[in-house]
Structure formats: structure tokens, C-alpha cells
C-alpha positions in Angstrom: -29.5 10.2 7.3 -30.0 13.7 6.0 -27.0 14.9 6.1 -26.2 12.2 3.6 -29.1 13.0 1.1 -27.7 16.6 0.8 -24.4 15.3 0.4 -23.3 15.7 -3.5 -23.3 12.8 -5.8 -19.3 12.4 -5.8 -19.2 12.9 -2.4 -21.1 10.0 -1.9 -19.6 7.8 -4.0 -16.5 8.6 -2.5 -17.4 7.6 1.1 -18.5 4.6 -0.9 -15.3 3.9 -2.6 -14.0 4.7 0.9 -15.9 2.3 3.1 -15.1 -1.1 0.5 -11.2 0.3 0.6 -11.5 0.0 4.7 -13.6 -2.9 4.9 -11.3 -5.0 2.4 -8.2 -3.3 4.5 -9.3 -4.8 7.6 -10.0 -8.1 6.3 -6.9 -8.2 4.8 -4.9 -7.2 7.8 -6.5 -9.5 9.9 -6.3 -12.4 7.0 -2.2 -11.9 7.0 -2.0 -11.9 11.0 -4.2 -14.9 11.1 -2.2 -16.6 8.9 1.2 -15.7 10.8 0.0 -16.7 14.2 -1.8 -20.1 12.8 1.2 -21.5 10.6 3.4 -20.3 13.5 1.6 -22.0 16.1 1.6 -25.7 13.8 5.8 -25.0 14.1 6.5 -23.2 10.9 9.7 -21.1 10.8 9.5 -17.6 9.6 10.8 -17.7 6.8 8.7 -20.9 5.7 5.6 -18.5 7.0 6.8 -16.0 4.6 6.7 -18.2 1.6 3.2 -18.7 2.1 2.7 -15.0 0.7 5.0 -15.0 -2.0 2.2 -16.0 -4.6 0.2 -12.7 -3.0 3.1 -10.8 -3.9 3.6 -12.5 -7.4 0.0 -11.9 -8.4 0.1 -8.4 -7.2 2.1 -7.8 -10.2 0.5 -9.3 -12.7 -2.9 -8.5 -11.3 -2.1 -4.2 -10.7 -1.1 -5.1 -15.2 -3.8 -6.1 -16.0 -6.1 -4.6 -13.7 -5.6 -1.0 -15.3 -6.5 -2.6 -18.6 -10.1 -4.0 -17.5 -10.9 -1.0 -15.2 -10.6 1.1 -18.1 -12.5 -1.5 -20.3 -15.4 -2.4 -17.6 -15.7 0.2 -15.4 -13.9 0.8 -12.3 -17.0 -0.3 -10.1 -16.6 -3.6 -11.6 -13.3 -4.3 -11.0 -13.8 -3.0 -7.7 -16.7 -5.2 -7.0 -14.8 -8.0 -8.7 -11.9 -7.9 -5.7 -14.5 -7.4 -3.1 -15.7 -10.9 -4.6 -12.6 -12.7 -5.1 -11.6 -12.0 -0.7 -14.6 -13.7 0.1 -13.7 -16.9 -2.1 -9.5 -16.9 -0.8 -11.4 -16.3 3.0 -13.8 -19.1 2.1 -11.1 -21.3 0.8 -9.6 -21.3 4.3 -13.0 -22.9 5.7 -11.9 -26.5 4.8 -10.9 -29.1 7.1 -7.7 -28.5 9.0 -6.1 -31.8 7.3 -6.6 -29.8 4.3 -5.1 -27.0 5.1 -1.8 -27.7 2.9 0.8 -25.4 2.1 0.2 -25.4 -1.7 -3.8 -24.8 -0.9 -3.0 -21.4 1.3 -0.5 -20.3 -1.2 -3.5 -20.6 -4.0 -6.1 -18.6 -1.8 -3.4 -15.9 -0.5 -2.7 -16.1 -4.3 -6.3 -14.9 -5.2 -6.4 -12.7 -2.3 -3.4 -10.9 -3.6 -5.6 -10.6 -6.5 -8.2 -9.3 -5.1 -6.6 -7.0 -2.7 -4.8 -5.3 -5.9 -8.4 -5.5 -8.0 -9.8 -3.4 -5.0 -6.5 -0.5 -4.2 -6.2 0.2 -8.0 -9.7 0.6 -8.4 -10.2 3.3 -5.1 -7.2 4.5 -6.0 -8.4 5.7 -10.1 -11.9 6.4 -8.6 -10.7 9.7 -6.7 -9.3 11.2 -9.7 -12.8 10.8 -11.6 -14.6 12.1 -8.1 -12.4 15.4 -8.1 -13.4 18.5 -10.1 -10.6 19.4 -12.2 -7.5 21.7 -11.1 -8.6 20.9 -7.5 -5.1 19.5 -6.9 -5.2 20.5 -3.1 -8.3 18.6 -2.8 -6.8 15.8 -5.0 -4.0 15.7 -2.6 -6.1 15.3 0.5 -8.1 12.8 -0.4 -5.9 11.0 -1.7 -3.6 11.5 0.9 -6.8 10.6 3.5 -7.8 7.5 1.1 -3.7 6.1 1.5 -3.3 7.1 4.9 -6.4 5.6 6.7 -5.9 1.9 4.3 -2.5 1.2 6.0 -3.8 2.5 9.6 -6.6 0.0 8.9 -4.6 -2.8 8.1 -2.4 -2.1 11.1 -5.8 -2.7 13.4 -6.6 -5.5 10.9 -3.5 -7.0 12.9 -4.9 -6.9 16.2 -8.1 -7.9 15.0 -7.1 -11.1 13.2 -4.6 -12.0 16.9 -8.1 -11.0 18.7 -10.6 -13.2 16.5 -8.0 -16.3 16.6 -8.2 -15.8 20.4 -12.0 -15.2 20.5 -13.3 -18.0 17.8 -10.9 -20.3 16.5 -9.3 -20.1 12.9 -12.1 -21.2 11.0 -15.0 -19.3 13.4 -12.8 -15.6 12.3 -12.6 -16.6 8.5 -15.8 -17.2 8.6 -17.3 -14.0 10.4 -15.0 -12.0 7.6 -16.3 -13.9 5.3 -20.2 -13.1 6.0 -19.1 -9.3 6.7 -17.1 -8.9 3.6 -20.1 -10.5 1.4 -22.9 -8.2 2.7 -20.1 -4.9 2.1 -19.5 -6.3 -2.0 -23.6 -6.6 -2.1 -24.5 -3.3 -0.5 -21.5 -2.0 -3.3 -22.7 -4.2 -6.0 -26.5 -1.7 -5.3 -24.4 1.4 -4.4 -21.5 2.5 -7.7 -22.0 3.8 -10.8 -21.9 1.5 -13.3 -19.5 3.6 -15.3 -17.2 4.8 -13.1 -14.1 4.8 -15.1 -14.7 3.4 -18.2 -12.9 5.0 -20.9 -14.7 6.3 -23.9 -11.9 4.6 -26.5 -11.2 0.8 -25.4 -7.7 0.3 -24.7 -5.7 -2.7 -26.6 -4.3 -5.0 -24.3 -0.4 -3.7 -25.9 -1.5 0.0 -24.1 -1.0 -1.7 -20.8 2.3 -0.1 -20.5 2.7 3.9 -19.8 3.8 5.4 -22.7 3.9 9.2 -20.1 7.3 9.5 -19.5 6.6 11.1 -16.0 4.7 8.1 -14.9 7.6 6.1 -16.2 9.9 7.6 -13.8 7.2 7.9 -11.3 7.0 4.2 -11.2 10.8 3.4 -11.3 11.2 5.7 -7.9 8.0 3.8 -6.4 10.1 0.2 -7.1 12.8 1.3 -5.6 11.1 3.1 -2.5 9.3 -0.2 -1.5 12.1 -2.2 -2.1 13.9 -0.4 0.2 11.1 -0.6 2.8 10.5 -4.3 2.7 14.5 -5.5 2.2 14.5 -5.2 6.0 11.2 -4.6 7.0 9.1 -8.0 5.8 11.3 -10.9 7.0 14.7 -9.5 8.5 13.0 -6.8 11.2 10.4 -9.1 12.9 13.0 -12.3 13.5 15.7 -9.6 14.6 13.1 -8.2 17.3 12.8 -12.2 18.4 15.6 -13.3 18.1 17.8 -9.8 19.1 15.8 -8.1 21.6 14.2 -11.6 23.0 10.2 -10.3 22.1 7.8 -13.1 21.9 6.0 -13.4 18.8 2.9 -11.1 20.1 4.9 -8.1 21.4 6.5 -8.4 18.1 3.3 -8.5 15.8 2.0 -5.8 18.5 4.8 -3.1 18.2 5.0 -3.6 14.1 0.9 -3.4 13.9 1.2 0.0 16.2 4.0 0.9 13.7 2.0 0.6 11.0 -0.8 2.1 12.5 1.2 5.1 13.0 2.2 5.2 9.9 -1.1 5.1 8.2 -2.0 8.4 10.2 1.2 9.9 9.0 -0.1 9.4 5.5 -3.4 11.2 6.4 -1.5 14.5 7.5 1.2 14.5 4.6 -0.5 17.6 2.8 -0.1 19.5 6.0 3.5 18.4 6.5 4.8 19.0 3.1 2.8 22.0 2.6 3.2 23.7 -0.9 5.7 25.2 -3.0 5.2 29.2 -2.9 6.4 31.2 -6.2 5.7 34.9 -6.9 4.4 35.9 -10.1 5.3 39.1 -12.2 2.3 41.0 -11.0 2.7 43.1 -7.9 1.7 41.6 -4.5 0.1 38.2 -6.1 1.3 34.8 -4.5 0.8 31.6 -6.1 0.8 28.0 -4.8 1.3 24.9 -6.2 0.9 21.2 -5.3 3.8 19.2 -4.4 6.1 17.9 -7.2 9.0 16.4 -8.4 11.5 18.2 -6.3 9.3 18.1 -2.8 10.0 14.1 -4.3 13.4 14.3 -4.8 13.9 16.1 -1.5 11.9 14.1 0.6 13.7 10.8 -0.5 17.1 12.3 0.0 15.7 12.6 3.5 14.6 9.0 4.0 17.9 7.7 2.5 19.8 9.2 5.6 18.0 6.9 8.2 18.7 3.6 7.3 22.7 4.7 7.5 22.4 5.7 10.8 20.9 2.5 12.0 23.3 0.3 9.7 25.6 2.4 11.0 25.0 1.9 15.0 24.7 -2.3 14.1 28.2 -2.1 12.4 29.6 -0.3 15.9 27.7 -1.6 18.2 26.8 1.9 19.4 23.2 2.3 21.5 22.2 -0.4 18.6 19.0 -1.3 20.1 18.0 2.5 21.4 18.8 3.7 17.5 16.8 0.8 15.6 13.7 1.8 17.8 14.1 5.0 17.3 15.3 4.9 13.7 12.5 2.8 12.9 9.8 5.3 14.0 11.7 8.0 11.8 11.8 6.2 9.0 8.0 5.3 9.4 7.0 9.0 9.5 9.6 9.8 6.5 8.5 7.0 4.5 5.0 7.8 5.2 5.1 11.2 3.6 7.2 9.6 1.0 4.2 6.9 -0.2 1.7 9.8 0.6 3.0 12.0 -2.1 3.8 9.0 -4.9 0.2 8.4 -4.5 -1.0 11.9 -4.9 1.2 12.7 -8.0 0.6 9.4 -9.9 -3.1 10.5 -9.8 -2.1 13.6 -10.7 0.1 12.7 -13.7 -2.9 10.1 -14.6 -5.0 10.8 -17.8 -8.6 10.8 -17.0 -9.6 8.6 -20.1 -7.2 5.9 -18.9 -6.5 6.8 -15.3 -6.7 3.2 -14.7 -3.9 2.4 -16.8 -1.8 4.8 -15.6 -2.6 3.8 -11.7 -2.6 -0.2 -12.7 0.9 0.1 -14.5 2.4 2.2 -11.3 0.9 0.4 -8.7 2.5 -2.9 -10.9 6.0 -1.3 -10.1 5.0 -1.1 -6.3 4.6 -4.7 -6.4 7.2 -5.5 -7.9 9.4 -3.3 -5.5 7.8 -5.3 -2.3 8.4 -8.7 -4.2 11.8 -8.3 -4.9 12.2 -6.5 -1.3 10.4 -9.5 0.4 13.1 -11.9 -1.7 16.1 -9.7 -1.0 15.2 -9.4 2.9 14.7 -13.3 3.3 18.3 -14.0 1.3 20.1 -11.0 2.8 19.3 -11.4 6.7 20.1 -15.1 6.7 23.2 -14.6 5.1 24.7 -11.3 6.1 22.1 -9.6 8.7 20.1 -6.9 9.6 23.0 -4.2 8.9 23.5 -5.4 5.2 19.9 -5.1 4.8 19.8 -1.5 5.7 22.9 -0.7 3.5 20.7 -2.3 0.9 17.7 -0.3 1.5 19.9 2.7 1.3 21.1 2.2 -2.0 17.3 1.7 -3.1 16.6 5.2 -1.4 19.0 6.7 -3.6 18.2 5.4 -6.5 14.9 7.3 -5.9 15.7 10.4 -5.4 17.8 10.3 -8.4 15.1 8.9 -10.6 13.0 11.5 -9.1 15.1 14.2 -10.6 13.3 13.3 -14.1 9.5 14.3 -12.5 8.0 17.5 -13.7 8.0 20.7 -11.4 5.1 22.7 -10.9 2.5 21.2 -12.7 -0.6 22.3 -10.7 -1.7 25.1 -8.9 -3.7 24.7 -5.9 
């Protein structure tokens, strides 16, 4: 443990945001899987599966709102500690008697654990931008970047974790181990944060929920639209085309899409690398300047992403090598989308003020809710009735919309 001691203060308390971000992640994961495979066995369609998650979705919304505005009024630690809290009540609500397990009474714990799940992302989130020294945008960007990238890895193995403990111990035997493991991470966390991590020196009003920065206004808009376009065929239309389509049972499906996601996650973790920096020469002789990623690296790599979902729609329309291009087109668009995310996630820290970078993270992170929500509705309503190629068209449209909204993002803010 010495190499911890000599560690420096924000360091530490970094690994410790960190290690709650992965623990909750996993717990989560394995939560939504567990759920899946259990309401699917009892002979619930997919789409009557998918309603059971709507309310996380819904919350999410109102919770990243909100969520900005008590960070910044309590302390990020809190509000951190808070979600940790509120998984272990939605995990414990799941402990009652199967006869009890009603729709309406896992809609109200995946409710709270949507809650909690947003309590816990906004709070690591704002965290890093207090533990990095100022103008350290490069290091900003990687951790960040390392912070995003790991969570959705995580939550890919927290799907073969929850198909593993269902296997191993029952529903109510792997809620409960989560349950104990989560509670003794919040009290270790509860002993280990500063108590005023990210409380701002002015209290905000509860009318200063919304940005007022016009770059995270835009910022957000693009991040609506770019998980819209994500989960208009990924949620509900992808899964029951694989089954239904290609003929997978349910646990090579949940299989290949947790690997997916996996690989996503590690995509994330390597975006600084991949998107590099923008290089400028300045007026004095021989002197090179770099500078973080910015609104054009956005713009650009959207414009990319926006050309994959045409291909595929395309290949469904004319039936040409249709399943060999969704495979493939899939695991392009993961990478592509996974730089995407990675660099949202590093400029909305960036843009945030550090007196209310909770706001600023709570209000953006409110617009990625609200682009999954109406992505999840849209992908339900549009597969049914039109397919998986609509769907695609769909998520196109919501591409371009992003890289045109992320025409409005400043250039060159930072040098690295």
C-alpha cells in the first residue's frame, strides 16, 4: 500500500471517484441483464420487457436536472454517495416475494435506479474537472476519456455477470450479493471523499438549472441527437432483428451486444490517441502548438458516423450481403460512435465552469437522456411498424443534425 500513500491527494480521490463509477457500472449492467433474462423467461415479449425501463429512462431526465443543481449545492461527494445509496434500495426492492414481483413494482425500483445511476455518472463525471490542474486539457481529455471508456466496458461485463449470477444463484440469491457488495463500496466512499468536492462557493437558484453558455447549449443539442440516433435502432429494433432475422437465441444475442459494448467501452479509453490533436503554427520561427480537440474534430467526426447507418439501410433496402453488412456496419459504427461519445464527454468538461461544473455536466447529461428516451420510444414504434431499415434512415437524419449543430462549438479553445 505504499505506492498509494505517495500517491497525490487528487490522484487518490480520483481512483476513488473511479472505483464507485465501476462498482455502480457493474451492478447496473448486471441489474438490466437480470432483468431481461428473468421477465423473458416468465413469457414477456420484448417490447413488454422494454417498458419495464422506460421510467429509468424518464427519471434520467429529470434526475441529470436536478442533479447538477444539488451537486453544486451539497457537494459532489454527496450526491455521489446519495446514488450509491439509492442502487442498493431499487436492488433491495427486488428481494420481495416472487408473487410480488409486479410490473408497476420493477418499474418503481428501475425508476429509482435510473435515479441513482444518473446521481452517480454526473457526479464522477464533474469530479474530474475539479481533480485536474488547470490548462491540463490533454490530461483532462484522458481521463476523461479513460473514466467514459472503462464505465460502458464495465457495463458490457455487467451483462455477462448478471446471465452468470441468474445461472449460479437464482434471481433473488444475485440481487442480493449486489446488494451486500454495493453497500460495503457507498460505506468505504461515505469514509473515503472530500466533503466538499464540488460545492460551489455562490449557491445556485433552482431557475440556474438551465445553461445559460451558449457552447454547452449546442453541445447538448448534438448530444440529443447523437444518442437518439444510437438507440432508434439499437435498444429495441437491433436485438429482436438478430432473433427474429438471423434466428440467435436470446443468449447469443445478449452475448454478441454485451461483447459490442464491451468493445466499445475500450474504444472510448483510446479516443485521445485516435483523434490526436489539432497542430497550428504560430508566428514565431520553428514553434508548433497543439491544441485539444474541438468543435470541428466534432463536426468531422459525426459527419463520419452519419455515413454508416446509410450503408446498412442501404444493403436492407437491396437486399445486398444484408446480414454480412449489419455485422460489419455494426462494429463500425461502435468504434465511430465510441470516439464520438468520448469527445462530447471531454469537451462538456471542458466548456464547464468550475464554480458550477455540476450544472453544466447535470443540464448536458439531461439532453443525453433525453436523446436515449426518445431513441428507445422511436426504436419500439418504428421497428414494429416499418423495420430495421427505417430505423437506420432515422438514425441518419439524427447524425446529421449533429454535425450541423456542431458547427456552432468553439475552435481551439485549449492548448494541450
Amino acid at each position: 500500500m505504499n505506492w498509494l500513500a505517495k500517491l497525490s491527494p487528487d490522484i487518490r480521490q480520483y481512483m476513488i471517484v473511479t472505483g464507485n463509477y465501476w462498482a455502480f457500472t457493474l451492478t447496473d449492467g448486471a441489474l438490466r441483464m437480470l432483468v431481461v433474462l428473468y421477465f423473458h423467461g416468465l413469457g414477456y415479449s420484448p417490447l413488454e420487457v422494454a417498458m419495464l425501463f422506460i421510467f429509468y429512462e424518464v427519471f434520467g431526465v429529470i434526475t441529470n436536472l436536478i442533479g447538477g443543481w444539488l451537486g453544486a449545492r451539497l457537494g459532489l461527494n454527496k450526491t455521489m454517495n446519495l446514488g450509491l445509496f439509492l442502487q442498493v434500495i431499487a436492488l433491495s426492492m427486488l428481494l420481495v416475494p416472487t408473487e410480488m414481483l409486479l410490473i408497476p413494482w420493477v418499474m418503481a425500483a428501475q425508476a429509482l435506479s435510473g435515479i441513482a445511476k444518473d446521481l452517480n455518472k454526473m457526479s464522477a463525471k464533474s469530479s474530474v474537472k475539479l481533480l485536474v490542474p488547470k490548462d491540463a486539457e490533454g490530461q483532462l481529455y484522458k481521463w476523461i476519456a479513460i473514466l467514459t471508456g472503462s464505465k460502458n466496458a464495465l457495463k458490457g461485463i455487467g451483462f455477462f455477470l448478471g446471465g452468470a449470477l441468474l445461472s449460479l444463484f437464482g434471481f433473488q440469491g444475485a440481487i442480493l450479493g449486489m446488494a451486500i457488495a454495493l453497500a460495503i463500496v457507498w460505506v468505504f466512499s461515505l469514509i473515503s471523499l472530500k466533503k466538499d468536492l464540488g460545492k460551489a462557493k455562490n449557491k445556485p437558484k433552482f431557475t440556474e438549472l438551465f445553461s445559460k453558455s451558449k457552447a454547452i447549449n449546442y453541445l447538448s443539442a448534438a448530444r440529443l441527437f447523437l444518442f437518439g440516433s444510437r438507440d432508434v435502432w439499437f435498444v429495441i429494433a437491433l436485438p429482436v432483428y438478430l432473433a427474429s432475422t438471423f434466428g440467435w437465441d436470446h443468449w447469443y444475442v445478449g452475448g454478441f451486444l454485451a461483447a459490442w459494448i464491451i468493445g466499445y467501452g475500450f474504444v472510448q479509453t483510446i479516443a485521445p490517441k485516435i483523434t490526436g490533436s489539432n497542430i497550428t503554427k504560430r508566428t514565431e520561427p520553428n514553434e508548433i502548438k497543439k491544441h485539444a480537440p474541438d468543435g470541428h474534430d466534432a463536426f468531422g467526426w459525426a459527419l463520419a458516423l452519419g455515413i454508416i447507418p446509410i450503408i446498412i439501410a442501404l444493403s436492407l433496402s437491396y437486399d445486398w450481403h444484408s446480414s454480412t453488412v449489419l455485422l460489419i456496419g455494426l462494429m463500425v459504427f461502435g468504434a465511430l460512435f465510441a470516439i464520438n461519445s468520448s469527445l462530447h464527454s471531454y469537451l462538456i468538461v471542458s466548456y464547464a465552469t468550475e464554480d458550477s461544473v455540476s450544472l453544466d455536466v447535470g443540464f448536458y447529461y439531461m439532453a443525453n437522456a433525453m436523446g436515449r428516451l426518445i431513441g428507445t420510444i422511436l426504436s419500439g414504434w418504428l421497428f414494429q411498424d416499418y423495420g430495421l431499415a427505417v430505423c437506420l434512415w432515422v438514425s441518419a437524419g439524427f447524425i446529421i443534425l449533429t454535425s450541423f449543430i456542431s458547427l456552432g462549438l468553439p475552435e481551439n479553445r485549449h492548448a494541450i
